[in-house]
N, CA, C and O atoms as a DFTB+ gen file, in Angstrom:
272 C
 N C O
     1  1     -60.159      -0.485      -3.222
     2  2     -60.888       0.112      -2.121
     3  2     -61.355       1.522      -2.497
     4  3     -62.299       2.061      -1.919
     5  1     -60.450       2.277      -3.787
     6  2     -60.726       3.230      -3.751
     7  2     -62.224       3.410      -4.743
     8  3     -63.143       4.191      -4.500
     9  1     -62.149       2.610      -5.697
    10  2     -63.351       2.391      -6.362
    11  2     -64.067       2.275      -6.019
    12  3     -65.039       2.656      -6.672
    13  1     -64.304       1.652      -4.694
    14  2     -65.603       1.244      -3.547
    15  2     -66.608       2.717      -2.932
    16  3     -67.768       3.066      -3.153
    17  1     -65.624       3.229      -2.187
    18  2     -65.820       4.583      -2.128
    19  2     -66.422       5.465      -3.404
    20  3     -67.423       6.149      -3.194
    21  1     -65.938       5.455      -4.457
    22  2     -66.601       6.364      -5.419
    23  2     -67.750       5.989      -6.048
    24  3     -68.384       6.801      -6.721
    25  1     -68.243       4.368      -5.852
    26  2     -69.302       3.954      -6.154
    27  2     -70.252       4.048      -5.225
    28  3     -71.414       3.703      -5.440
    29  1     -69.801       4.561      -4.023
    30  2     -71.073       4.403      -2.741
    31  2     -71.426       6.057      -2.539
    32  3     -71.774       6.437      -1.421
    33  1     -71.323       7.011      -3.646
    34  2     -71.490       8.328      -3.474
    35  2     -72.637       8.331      -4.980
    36  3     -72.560       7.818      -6.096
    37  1     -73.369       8.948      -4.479
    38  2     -74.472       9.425      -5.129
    39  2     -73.877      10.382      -5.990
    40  3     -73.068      11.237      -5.633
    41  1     -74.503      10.126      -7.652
    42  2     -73.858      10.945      -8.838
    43  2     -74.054      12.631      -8.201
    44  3     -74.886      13.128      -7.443
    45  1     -72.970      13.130      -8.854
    46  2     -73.534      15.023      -8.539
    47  2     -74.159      15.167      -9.943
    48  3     -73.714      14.690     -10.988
    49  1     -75.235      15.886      -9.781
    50  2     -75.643      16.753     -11.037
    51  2     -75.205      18.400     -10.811
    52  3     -75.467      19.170      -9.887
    53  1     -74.324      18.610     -12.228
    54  2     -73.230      19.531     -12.041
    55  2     -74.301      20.717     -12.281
    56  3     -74.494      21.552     -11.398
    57  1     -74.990      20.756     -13.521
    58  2     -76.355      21.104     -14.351
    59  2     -77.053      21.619     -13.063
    60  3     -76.783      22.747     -12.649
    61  1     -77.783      20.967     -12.534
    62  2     -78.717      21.419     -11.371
    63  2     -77.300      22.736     -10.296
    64  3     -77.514      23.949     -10.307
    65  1     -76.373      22.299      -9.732
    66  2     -75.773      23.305      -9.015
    67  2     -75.313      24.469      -9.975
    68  3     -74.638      25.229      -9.280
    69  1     -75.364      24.815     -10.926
    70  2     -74.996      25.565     -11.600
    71  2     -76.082      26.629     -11.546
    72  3     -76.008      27.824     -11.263
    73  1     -76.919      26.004     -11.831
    74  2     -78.024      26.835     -12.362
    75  2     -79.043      27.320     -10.739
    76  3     -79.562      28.400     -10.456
    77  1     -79.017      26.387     -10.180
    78  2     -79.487      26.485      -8.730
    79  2     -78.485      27.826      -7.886
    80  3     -79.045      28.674      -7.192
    81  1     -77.182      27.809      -8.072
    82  2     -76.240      28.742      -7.350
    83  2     -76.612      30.233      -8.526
    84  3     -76.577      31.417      -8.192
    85  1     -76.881      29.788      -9.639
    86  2     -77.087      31.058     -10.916
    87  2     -78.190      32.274     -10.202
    88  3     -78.064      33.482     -10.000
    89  1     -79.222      31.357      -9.965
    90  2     -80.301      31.754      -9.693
    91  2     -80.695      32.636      -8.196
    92  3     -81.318      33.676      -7.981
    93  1     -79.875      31.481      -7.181
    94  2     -79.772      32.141      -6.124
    95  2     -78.720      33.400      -5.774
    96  3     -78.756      33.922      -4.660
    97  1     -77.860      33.811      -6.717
    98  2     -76.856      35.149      -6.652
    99  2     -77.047      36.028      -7.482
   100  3     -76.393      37.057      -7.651
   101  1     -78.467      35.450      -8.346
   102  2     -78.461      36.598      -9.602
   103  2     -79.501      37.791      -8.866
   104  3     -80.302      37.488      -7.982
   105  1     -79.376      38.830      -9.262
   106  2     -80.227      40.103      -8.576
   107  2     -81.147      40.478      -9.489
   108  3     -80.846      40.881     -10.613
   109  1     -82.894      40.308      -8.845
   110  2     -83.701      39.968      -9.374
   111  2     -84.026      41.596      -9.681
   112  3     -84.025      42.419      -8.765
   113  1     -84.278      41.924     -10.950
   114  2     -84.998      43.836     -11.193
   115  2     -86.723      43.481     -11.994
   116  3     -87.144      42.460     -12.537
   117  1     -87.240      44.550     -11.797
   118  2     -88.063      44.912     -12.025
   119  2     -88.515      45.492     -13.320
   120  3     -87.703      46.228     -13.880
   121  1     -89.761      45.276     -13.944
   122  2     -89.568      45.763     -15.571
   123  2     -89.871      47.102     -15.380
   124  3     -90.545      47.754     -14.582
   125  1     -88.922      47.399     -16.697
   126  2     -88.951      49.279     -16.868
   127  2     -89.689      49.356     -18.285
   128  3     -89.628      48.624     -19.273
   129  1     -90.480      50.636     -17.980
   130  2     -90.902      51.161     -19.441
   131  2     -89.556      51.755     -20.087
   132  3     -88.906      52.652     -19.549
   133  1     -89.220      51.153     -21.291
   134  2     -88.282      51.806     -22.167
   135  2     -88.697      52.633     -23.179
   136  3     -89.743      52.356     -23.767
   137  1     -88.059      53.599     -23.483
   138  2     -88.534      54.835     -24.263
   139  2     -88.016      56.053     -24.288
   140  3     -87.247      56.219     -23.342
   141  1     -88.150      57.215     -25.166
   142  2     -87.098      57.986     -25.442
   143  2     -88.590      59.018     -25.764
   144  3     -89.522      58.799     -26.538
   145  1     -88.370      60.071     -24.916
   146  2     -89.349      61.667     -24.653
   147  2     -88.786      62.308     -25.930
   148  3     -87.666      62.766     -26.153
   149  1     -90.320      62.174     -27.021
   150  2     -89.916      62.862     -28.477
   151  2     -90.768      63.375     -28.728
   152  3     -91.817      62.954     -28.241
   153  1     -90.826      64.802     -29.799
   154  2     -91.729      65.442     -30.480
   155  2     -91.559      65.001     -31.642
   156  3     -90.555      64.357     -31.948
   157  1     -92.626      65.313     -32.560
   158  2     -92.942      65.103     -33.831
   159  2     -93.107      66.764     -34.414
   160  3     -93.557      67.800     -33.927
   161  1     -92.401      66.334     -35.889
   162  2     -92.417      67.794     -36.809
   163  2     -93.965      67.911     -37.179
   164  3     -94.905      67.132     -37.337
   165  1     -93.790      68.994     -37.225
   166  2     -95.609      69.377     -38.058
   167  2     -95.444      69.697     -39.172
   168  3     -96.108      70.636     -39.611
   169  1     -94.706      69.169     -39.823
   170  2     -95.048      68.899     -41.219
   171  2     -94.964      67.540     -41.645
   172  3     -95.824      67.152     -42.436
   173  1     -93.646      66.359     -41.072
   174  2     -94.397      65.331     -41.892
   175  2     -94.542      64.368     -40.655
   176  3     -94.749      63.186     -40.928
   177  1     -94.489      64.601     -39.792
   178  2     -94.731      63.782     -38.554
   179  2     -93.382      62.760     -37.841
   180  3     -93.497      61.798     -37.082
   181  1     -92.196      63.350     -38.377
   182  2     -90.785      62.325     -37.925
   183  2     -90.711      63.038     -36.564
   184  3     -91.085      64.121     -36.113
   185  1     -90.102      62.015     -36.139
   186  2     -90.000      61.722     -34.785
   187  2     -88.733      62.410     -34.581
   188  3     -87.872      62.171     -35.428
   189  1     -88.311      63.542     -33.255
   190  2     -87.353      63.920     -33.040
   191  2     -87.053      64.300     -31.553
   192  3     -87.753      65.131     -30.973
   193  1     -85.814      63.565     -30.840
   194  2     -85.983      64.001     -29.523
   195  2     -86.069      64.861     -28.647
   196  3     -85.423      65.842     -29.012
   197  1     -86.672      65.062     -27.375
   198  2     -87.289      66.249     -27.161
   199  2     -86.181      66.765     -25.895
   200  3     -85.745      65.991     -25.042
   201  1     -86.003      67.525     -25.937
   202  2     -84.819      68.331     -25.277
   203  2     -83.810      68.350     -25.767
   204  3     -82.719      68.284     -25.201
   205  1     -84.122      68.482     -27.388
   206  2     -82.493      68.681     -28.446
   207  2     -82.548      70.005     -28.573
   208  3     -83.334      70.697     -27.926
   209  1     -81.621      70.510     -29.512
   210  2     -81.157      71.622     -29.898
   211  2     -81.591      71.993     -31.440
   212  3     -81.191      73.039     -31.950
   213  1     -82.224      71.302     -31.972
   214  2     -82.551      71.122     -33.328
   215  2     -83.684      71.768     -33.783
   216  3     -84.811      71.657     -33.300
   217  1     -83.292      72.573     -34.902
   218  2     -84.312      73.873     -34.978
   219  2     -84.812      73.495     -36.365
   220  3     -85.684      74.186     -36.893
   221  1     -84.383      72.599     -36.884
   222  2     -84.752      71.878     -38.280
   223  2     -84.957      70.592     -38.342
   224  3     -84.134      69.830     -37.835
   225  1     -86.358      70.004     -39.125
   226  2     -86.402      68.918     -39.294
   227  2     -85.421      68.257     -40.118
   228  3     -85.355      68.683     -41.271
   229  1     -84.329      66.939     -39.672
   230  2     -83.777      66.634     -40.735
   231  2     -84.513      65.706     -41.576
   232  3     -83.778      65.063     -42.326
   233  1     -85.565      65.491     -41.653
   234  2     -85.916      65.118     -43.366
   235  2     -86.964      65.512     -44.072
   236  3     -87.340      64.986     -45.120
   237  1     -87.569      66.640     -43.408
   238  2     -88.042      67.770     -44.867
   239  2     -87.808      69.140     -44.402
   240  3     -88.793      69.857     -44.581
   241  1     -86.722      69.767     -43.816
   242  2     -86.263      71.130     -43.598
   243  2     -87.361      71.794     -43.035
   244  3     -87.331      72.952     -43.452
   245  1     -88.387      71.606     -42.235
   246  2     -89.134      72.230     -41.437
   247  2     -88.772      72.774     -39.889
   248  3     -88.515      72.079     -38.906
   249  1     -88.818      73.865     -39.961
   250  2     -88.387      75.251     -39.125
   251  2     -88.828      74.975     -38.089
   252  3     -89.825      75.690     -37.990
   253  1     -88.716      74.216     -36.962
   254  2     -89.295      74.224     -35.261
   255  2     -89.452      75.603     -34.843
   256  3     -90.327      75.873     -34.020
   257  1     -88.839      76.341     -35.231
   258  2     -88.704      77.689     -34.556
   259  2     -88.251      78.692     -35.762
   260  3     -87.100      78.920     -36.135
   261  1     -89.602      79.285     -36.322
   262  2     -89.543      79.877     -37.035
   263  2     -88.793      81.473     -36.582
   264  3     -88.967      81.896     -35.439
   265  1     -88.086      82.156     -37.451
   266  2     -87.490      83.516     -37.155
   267  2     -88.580      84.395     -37.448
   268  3     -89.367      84.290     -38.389
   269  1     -88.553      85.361     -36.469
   270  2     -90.056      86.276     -36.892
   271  2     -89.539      87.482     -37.958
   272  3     -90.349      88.280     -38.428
């Protein structure tokens, strides 16, 4: 009798609730511009971030802030 019962129930697809419950609790965001606010040395053009402390290029020793 009990076999009767488990044959008169429509298969679950586990796959579909998974992904159906995934979808409906996941919190949907918005795209961001990613990126990092940098200057470039004037001498060979490397890239260095901008609101550092760095008064020298590290890869050709060029002076951001020359001493007068």
């Amino acid at each position: 009798m009990e076999q009767e019962n488990n044959q008169s129930k429509p298969p679950v697809n586990l796959l579909a609730n998974i992904l159906g419950n995934a979808l409906n609790t996941s919190a949907q965001h918005g795209q961001q511009q990613a990126g990092l606010e940098t200057r470039t040395c004037g001498s060979c053009g490397a890239a260095r971030p901008d609101g550092t402390e760095l008064s020298t290029c590290a890869y050709c020793g060029y002076e951001f802030f020359p001493q007068p």
